[in-house]
Steps between C-alpha positions, in 0.01 A plus 500: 500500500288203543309435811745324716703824500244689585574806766174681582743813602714454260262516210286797636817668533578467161149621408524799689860588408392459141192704549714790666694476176195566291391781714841686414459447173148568468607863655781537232265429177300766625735737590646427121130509371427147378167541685339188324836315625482600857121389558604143353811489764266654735318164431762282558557647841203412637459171333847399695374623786219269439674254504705548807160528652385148360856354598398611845151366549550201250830383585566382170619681146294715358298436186608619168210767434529904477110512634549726748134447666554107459822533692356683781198297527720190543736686761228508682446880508186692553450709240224821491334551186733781443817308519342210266439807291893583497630152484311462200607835340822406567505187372391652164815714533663195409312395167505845390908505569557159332287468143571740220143514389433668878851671544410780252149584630621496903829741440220765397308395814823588726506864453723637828239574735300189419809297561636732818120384645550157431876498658370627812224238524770247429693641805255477711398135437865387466518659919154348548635100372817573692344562808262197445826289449672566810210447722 
């Protein structure tokens, strides 16, 4: 969609819905034990919540980046040093997900209860960016 069809609601919609998406099936590779998998869809949730986010405050598409602290920073969102510290963590969910030479080392990383920890922080950020979204 180029900018001429752009529809603020319409496109942070579509972020959302797709995030909500993610969400489900971040549950279901846990629940089926691809722990390494579920932290890098856990990633993706929040990055397209992001991006609602910078929809919202920016009126315009979001940029093509999975930096999760960049994203925020450009929504506009004040961060503590604690939630730089998980957007950044995060974000490495998603290099560690993606390139073989990581994939390996972070599917040891993602025993259960390391990955049951993470899950929960994801939850409560993904409530946290909602919240900011519709205010």
């Amino acid at each position: 969609m180029d900018e001429a069809g752009f529809n603020q609601e319409k496109v942070i919609d579509y972020w959302i819905k797709s995030s909500d998406d993610d969400f489900e099936t971040m549950t279901a590779m846990f629940d089926s034990k691809r722990y390494a998998w579920s932290l890098f869809v856990g990633h993706l949730m929040i990055e397209k919540l992001l991006k609602a986010m910078f929809v919202k405050i920016n009126n315009e598409f979001p940029p093509f980046t999975h930096n999760l602290l960049r994203l925020a920073e450009k929504s506009s969102i004040e961060l503590t040093e604690e939630r730089k510290l998980f957007l950044l963590s995060v974000t490495a969910f998603n290099i560690n997900g993606r390139y073989d030479d990581y994939k390996m080392s972070f599917q040891k990383t993602c025993t259960p209860e390391f990955t049951r920890n993470w899950i929960e922080r994801l939850k409560e950020n993904r409530l946290w960016i909602k919240d900011l979204i519709k205010h």
